[in-house]
C-alpha positions as CSV (number, residue, x, y, z in Angstrom):
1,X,44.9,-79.8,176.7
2,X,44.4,-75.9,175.9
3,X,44.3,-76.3,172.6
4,X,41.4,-78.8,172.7
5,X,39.7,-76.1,175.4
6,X,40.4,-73.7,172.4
7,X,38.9,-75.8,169.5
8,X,35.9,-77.1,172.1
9,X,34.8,-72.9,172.8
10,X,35.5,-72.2,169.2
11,X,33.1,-75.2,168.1
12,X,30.8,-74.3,170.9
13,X,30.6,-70.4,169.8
14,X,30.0,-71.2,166.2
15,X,26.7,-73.8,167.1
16,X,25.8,-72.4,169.7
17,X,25.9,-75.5,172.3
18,X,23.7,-78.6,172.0
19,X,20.6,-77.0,171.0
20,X,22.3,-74.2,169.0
21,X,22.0,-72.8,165.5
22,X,23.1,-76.0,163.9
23,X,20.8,-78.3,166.0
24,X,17.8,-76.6,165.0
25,X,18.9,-76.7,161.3
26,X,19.0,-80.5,161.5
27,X,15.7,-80.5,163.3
28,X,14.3,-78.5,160.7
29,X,15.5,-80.6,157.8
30,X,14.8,-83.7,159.1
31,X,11.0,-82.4,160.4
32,X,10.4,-80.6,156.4
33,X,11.5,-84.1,155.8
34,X,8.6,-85.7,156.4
35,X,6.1,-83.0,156.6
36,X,6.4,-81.5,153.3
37,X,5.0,-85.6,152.0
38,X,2.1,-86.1,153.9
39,X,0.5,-88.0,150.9
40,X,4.0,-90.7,152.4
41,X,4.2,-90.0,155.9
42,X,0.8,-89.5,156.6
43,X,-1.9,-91.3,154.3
44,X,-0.5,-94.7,154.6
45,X,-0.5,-95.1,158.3
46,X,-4.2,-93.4,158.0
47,X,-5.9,-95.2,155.1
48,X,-4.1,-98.5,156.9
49,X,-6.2,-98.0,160.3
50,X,-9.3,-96.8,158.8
51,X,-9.2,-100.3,157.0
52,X,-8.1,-102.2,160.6
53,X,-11.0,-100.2,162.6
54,X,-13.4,-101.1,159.7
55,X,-12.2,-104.8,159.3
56,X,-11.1,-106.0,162.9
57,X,-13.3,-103.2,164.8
58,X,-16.5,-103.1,163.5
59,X,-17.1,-106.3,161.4
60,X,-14.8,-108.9,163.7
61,X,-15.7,-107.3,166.4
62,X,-20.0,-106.9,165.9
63,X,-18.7,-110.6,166.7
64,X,-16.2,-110.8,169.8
65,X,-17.5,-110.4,173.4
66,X,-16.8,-107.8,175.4
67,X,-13.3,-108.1,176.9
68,X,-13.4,-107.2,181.0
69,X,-16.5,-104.9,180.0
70,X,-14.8,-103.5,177.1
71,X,-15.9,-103.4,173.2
72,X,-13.1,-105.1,171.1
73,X,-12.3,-102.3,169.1
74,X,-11.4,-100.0,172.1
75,X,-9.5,-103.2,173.0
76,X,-7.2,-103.5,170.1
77,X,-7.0,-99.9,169.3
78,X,-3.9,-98.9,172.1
79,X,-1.7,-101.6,170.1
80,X,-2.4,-100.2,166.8
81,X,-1.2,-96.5,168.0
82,X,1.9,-98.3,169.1
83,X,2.3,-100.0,166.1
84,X,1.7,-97.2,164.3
85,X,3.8,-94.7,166.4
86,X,7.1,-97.5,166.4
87,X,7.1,-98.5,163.4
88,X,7.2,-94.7,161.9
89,X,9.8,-93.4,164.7
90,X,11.9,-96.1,163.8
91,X,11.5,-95.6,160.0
92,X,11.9,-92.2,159.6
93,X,15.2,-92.0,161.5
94,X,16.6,-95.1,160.6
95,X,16.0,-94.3,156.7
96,X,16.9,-90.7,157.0
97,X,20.6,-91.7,158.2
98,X,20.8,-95.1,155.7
99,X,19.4,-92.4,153.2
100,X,22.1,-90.5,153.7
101,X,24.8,-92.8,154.3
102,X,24.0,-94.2,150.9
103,X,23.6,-91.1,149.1
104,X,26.9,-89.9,150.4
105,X,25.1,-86.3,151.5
106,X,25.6,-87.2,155.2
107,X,29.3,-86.3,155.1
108,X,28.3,-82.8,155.0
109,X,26.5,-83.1,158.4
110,X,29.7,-85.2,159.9
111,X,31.7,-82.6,158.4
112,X,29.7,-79.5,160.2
113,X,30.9,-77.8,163.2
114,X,27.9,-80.0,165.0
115,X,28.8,-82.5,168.1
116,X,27.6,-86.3,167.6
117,X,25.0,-85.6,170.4
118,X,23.6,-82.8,168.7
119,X,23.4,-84.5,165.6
120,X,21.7,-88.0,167.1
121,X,19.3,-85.4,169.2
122,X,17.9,-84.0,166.1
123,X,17.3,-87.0,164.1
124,X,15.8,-88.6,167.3
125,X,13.5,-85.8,168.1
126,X,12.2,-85.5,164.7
127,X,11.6,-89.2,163.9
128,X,9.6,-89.1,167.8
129,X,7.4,-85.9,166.4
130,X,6.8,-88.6,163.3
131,X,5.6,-90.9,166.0
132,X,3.5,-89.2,167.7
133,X,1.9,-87.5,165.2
134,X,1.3,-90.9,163.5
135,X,0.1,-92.0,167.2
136,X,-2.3,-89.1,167.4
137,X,-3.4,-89.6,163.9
138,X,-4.7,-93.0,165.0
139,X,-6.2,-92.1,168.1
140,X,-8.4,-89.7,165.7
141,X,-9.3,-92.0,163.7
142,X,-10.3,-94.4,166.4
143,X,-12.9,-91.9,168.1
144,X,-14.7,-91.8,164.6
145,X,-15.8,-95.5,165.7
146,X,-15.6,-95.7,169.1
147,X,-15.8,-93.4,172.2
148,X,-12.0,-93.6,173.8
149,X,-12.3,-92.8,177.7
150,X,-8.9,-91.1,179.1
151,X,-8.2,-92.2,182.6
152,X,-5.0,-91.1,183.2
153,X,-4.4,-88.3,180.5
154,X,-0.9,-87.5,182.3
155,X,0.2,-91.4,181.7
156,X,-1.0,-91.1,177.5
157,X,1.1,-87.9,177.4
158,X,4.4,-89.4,179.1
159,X,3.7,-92.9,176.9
160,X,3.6,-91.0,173.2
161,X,6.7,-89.0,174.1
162,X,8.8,-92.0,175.5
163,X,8.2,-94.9,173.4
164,X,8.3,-93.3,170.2
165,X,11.7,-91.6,171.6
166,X,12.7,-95.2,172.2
167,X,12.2,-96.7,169.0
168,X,13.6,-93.3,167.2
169,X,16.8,-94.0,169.0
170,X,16.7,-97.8,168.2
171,X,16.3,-96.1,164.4
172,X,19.6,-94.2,164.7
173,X,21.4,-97.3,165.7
174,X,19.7,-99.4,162.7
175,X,20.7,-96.4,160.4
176,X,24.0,-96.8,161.4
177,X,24.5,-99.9,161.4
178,X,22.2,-101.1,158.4
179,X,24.6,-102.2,155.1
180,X,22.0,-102.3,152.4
181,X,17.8,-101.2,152.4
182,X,17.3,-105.0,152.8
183,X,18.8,-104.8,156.6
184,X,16.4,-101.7,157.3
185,X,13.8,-104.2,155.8
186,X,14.6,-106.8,158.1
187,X,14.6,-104.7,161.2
188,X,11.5,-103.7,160.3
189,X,9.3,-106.6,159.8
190,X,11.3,-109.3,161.5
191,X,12.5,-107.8,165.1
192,X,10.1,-104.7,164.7
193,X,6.7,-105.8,164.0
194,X,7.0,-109.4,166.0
195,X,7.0,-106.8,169.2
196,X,3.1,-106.0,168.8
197,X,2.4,-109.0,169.7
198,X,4.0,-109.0,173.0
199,X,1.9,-106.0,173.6
């Protein structure tokens, strides 16, 4: 029992607890991850909505009704930040720990004087700043064709921290638990993508 007390402190003293020296390390790897390829991480989802807003927004939707007093586009674009803000939570963690399962480089994190908690915090927290990034991105992109009226700006705040936390923590377990890139593929188009339309 003492000597797991002892190994616990020493661990604990050479991190520095949960959100220690090693935490942030992983945080900062996994963030430069995806930052440091914007022309990957950030275009696509980008170039992708502009096309949606132009297609579905103004051309379909010069031909839609209102919907309960509301122009179409400002109707379909809160299920294409989701979409967006899931779908690259989930990627980027999910990948990141397939990635490195596959490429055998993830040893040296399980190897690391890091605890499991630490380790899933980080890769969660940096695939939900992917989200909501990608989330806000969108919502950008959306006011260049529509006027977006906030009602509840405390409610938008709380939503793009917790469902893009969610589906980053859904990405750890696919990481984990994925056996090939065709699994992550899977995941992605056949469990993932069917949820927007429950939206």
């Amino acid at each position: 029992m003492s000597g797991n007390t002892e190994h616990d402190r020493g661990t604990e003293s050479r991190t520095g607890g949960l959100l220690g020296v090693g935490f942030r390390s992983l945080l900062k790897r996994e963030i430069l991850r995806f930052v440091r390829r914007p022309r990957n991480t950030f275009a696509p989802p980008a170039i992708t909505n502009v096309l949606y807003f132009a297609v579905f927004g103004v051309i379909l939707g010069s031909r839609i009704e209102d919907i309960a007093g509301e122009p179409y586009l400002l109707f379909i674009l809160p299920g294409l930040v989701v979409l967006g803000a899931i779908g690259n939570a989930f990627e980027n963690s999910s990948f990141s720990i397939f990635h490195g399962r596959w490429n055998e480089y993830i040893h040296e994190t399980l190897t690391s004087p890091l605890s499991y908690s630490s380790m899933v915090l980080a890769y969660v927290l940096a695939a939900a700043l992917r989200g909501a990034i990608v989330g806000l991105i969108i919502v950008a992109i959306g006011l260049l064709f529509t006027s977006v009226p906030v009602e509840q700006p405390f409610y938008l705040a709380a939503f793009m921290l917790v469902v893009p936390t969610l589906f980053a923590s859904l990405g750890v377990i696919g990481g984990l638990v994925a056996e090939d890139f065709d699994d992550l593929t899977v995941m992605n188009q056949f469990i993932l993508r069917p949820l927007v339309f429950f939206g």
